[in-house]
Steps between C-alpha positions, in 0.01 A plus 500: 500500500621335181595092535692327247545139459856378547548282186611128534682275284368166412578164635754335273345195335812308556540603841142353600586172282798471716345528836254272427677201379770531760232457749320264292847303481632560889130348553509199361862403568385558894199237423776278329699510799228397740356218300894396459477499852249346603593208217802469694387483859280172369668207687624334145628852405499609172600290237746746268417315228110521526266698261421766749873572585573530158183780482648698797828502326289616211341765637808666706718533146137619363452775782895598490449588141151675552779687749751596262160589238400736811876612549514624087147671538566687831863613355269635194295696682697662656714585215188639303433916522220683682323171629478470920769260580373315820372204326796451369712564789259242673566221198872541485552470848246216561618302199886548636401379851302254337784380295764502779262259685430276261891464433507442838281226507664348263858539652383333826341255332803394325723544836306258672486232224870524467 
């Protein structure tokens, strides 16, 4: 009995890239949001003003572009020929849920200021 090896394409590059800093990303906006709230649930709040409110605001336009870096890589990958496509699959659609919940964020945050 003869065996022969089915042959397997490579992991795209960009696909991998993509995974990884959308998760990388969706992780540290979720560690934003709970020191955010736990600054707020202090009894004095959380001073909008203050140096670590301005960091948080930092970091969530910082992690929604590390999104929209993840978005382009995953849409790469799975443009590019005779590479596996799940990492890429993965990115795009992490990065995109990623993106639509950090927009989110920010919409609610503006509704209840206003």
């Amino acid at each position: 009995m003869h065996h022969t090896a089915i042959p397997t394409q490579p992991h795209s590059g960009a696909g991998i890239a993509s995974f990884i800093i959308s998760l990388a990303a969706s992780t540290v906006l979720l560690i934003a949001m709970g020191i955010a709230e736990a600054l707020e649930s202090r009894p004095s709040g959380m001073n909008e003003e203050s140096a670590s409110a301005i960091m948080l605001g930092i970091v969530v336009i910082l992690t929604a572009l590390a999104q929209f870096a993840a978005l382009g890589l995953g849409i790469a990958a799975l443009v590019q020929a005779g590479r596996n496509k799940i990492f890429g699959v993965l990115g795009t659609v992490f990065a995109a849920t990623g993106l639509v919940g950090t927009l989110m964020l920010l919409l609610l945050g503006a509704l209840l200021e206003g």
